[in-house]
C-alpha positions in Angstrom: -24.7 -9.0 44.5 -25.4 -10.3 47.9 -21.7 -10.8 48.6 -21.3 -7.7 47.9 -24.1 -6.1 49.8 -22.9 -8.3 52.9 -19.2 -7.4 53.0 -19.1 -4.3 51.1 -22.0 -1.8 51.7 -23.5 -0.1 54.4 -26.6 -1.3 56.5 -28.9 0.3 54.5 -31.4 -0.6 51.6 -33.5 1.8 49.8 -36.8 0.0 48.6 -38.6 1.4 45.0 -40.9 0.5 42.5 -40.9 1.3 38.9 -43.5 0.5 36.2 -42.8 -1.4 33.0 -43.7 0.4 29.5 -43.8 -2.2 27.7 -46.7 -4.1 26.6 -46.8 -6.2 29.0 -46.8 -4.2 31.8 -46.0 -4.7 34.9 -43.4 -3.1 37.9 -40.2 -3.8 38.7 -39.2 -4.0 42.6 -35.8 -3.1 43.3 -33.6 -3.4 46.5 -30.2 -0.8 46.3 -28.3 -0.3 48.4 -25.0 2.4 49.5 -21.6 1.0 48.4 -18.1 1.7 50.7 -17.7 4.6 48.0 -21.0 6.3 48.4 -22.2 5.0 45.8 -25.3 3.0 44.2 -25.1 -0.3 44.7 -27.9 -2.7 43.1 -29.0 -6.0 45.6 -31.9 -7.2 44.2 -34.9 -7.0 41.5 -38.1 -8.5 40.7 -41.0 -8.5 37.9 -44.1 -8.6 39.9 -47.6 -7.8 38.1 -48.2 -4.5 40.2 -47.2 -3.0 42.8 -49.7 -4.3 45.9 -49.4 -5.6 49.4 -48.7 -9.1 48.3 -45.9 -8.5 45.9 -44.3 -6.4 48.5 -44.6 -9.0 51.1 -43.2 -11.7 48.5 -40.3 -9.8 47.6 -39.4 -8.7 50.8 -40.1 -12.2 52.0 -37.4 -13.5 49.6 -35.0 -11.0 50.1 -35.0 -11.3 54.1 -34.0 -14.8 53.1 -31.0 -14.7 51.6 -29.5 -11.3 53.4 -31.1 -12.5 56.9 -31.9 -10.3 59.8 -33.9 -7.6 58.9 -33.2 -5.4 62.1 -29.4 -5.0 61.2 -30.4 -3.1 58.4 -31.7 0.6 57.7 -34.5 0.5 54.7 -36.0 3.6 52.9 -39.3 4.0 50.9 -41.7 6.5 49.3 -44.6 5.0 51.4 -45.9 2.9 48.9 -49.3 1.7 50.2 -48.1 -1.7 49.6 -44.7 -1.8 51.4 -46.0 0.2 54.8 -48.5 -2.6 55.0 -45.3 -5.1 54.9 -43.3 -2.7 57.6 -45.9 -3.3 59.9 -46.5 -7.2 60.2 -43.6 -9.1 58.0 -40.9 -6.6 59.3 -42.6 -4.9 62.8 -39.9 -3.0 64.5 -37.2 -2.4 61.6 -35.7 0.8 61.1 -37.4 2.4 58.7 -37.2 5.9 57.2 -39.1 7.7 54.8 -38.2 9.8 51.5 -38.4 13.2 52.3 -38.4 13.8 49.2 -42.1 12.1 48.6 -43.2 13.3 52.3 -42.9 16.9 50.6 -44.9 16.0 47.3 -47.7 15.2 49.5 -47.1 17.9 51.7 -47.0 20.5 49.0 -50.7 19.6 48.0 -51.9 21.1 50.7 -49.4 23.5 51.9 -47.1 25.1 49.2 -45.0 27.9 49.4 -40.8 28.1 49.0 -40.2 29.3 52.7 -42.3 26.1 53.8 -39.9 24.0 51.4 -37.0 25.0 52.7 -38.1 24.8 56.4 -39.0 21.1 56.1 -35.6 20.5 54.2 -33.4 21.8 57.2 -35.6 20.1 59.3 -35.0 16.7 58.1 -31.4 17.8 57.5 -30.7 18.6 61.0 -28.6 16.4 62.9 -29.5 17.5 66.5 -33.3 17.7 68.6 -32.2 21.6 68.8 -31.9 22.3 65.2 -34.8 20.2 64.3 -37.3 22.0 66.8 -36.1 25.5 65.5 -36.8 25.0 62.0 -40.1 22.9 63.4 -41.0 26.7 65.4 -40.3 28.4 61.8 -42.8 26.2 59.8 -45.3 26.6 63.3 -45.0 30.2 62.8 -45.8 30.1 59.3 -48.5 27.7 59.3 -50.2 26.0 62.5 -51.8 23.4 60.2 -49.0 22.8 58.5 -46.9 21.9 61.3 -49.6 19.9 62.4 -49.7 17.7 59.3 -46.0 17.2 59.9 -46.4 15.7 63.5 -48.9 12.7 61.8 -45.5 11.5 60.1 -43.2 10.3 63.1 -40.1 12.1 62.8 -38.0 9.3 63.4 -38.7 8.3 59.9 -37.7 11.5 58.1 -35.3 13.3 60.1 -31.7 12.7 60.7 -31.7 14.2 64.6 -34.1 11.2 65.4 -32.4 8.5 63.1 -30.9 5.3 64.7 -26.7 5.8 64.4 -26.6 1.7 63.4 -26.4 2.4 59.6 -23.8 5.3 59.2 -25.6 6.6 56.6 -27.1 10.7 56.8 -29.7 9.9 53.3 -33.1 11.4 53.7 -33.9 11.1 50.1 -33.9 7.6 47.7 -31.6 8.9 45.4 -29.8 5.3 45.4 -33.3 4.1 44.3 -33.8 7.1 41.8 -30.4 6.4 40.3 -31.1 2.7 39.5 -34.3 3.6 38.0 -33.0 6.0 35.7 -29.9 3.5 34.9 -32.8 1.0 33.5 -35.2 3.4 31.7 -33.4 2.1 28.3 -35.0 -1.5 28.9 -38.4 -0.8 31.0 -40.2 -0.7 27.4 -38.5 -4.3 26.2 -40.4 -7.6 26.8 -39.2 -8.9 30.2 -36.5 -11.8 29.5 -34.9 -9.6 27.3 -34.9 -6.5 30.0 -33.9 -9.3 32.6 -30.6 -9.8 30.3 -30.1 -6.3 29.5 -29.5 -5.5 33.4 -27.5 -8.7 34.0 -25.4 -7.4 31.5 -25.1 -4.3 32.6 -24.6 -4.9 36.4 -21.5 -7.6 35.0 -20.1 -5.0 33.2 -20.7 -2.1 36.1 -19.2 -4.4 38.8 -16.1 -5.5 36.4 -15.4 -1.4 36.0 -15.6 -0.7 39.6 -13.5 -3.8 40.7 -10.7 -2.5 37.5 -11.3 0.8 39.1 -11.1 0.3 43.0 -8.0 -1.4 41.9 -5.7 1.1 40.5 -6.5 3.6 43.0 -4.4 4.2 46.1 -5.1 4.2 50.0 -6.9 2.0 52.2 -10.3 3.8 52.0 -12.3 4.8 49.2 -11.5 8.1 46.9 -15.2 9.5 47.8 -14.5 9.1 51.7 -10.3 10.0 51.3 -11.5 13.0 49.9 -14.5 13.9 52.6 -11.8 12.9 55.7 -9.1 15.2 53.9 -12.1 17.8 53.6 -13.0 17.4 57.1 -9.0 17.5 58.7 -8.8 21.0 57.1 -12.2 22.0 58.9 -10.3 20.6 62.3 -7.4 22.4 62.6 -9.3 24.7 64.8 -10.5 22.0 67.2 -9.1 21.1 70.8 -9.0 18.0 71.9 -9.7 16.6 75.7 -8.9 13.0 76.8 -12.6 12.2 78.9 -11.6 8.4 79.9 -13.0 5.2 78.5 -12.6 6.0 75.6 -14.4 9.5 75.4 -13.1 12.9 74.4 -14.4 16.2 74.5 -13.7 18.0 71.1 -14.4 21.6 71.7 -14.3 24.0 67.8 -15.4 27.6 67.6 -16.8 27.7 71.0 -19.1 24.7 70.3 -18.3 21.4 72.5 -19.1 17.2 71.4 -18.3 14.5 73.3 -16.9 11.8 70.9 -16.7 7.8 71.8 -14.4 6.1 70.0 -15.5 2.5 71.3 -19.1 3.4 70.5 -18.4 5.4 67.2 -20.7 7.8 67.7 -20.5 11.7 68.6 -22.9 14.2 70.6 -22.7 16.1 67.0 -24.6 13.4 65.7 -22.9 14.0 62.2 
């Protein structure tokens, strides 16, 4: 799993806890991470007694171990008291982003309301400062207070126009995390060897499919990606292309220009 996670996945680790239904209690901490396919890719798991600032700090402690630096990597949560408590002194200064997700279920118990929903979505779904202060001005102009609770929560944590471009990787929401958990609901109510063995089993016999699978299909890249870069040559066709030097070109589509750089793999569109 580590292997894996090292040479196979994207910089990024979404962080969850789950609780245990069976008798004797109990969470699960889980480390998932974003495989080359877009997909979920399990790294790591633990049976801790709850979920408190020093089972976090354990767990993270081990797992900073074995996949080293922590400030290579991009980690989500869903704020767990716990874990932002281990953000700020075992791993000050990572990159960090929050469930937006989460941030609206807190958000909502104050402020509800679908127009405010779907302002905070585009919000954290806009790639650029100029899309993410328009939709900011709509929620403003709905509710003052509400835009003000918003500004507490650093929007570098929740927004993809402030998000570093180190990981590659556009999630505002833990789905990875969500996905696992719902993968092991069959064994959260068993006693905890025999839910341990259940998931080894399970994560052999996932990994064996993918690797059979991976296998027999054709290309260099990954079907999920093949199919998004097929998807996006279509959307292309329209563009014009301008050398800039070192590396740079001006891409200009529909009277909207980017600067791309190839040697720094990153583009003014931020997408």
């Amino acid at each position: 799993m580590m292997n894996g996670f090292k040479h196979g996945c994207r910089s990024f680790l979404g962080v969850d806890g789950c609780f245990l239904k069976g008798s004797f209690g109990g969470h699960l901490l889980s480390a998932v991470a974003c495989d080359g396919n877009d997909q979920m890719f399990p790294v790591a798991f633990a049976v801790v007694e709850a979920e408190t600032k020093e089972s976090w700090h354990w767990f993270m402690e081990v797992l900073m171990d074995v996949i080293g630096s922590p400030y290579d990597i991009t980690f989500m949560s869903d704020r767990q008291k716990g874990l932002l408590d281990t953000f700020d002194n075992i791993l000050y200064g990572a990159d960090h982003r929050f469930c937006v997700r989460h941030l609206y279920e807190n958000f909502k118990l104050k402020y509800k309301g679908q127009n405010l929903k779907n302002a905070i979505w585009e919000a954290a779904q806009s790639f650029t400062d100029a899309e993410f202060d328009k939709h900011m001005k709509k929620i403003n102009d709905m509710n003052v207070e509400a835009v003000e609770w918003l500004k507490k929560v650093p929007p570098k944590v929740w927004s993809r126009s402030k998000f570093s471009n180190r990981s590659k990787c556009a999630l505002v929401f833990n789905n990875m995390c969500e996905s696992w958990n719902a993968v092991i609901l069959p064994a959260r109510d068993k006693p905890i060897l025999y839910m341990l063995e259940w998931i080894r089993r399970h994560l052999m016999l996932r990994f064996e499919n993918k690797r059979q699978w991976i296998n027999s299909s054709n290309g260099l890249i990954c079907p999920a990606i093949e199919k998004e870069l097929n998807k996006r040559k279509v959307e292309a066709r329209m563009c014009t292309v301008k050398y800039d030097g070192y590396e740079k070109y001006d891409v200009q589509c529909r009277g909207i220009g980017d600067t791309v750089n190839i040697a720094e793999k990153t583009c003014s569109c931020r997408q």
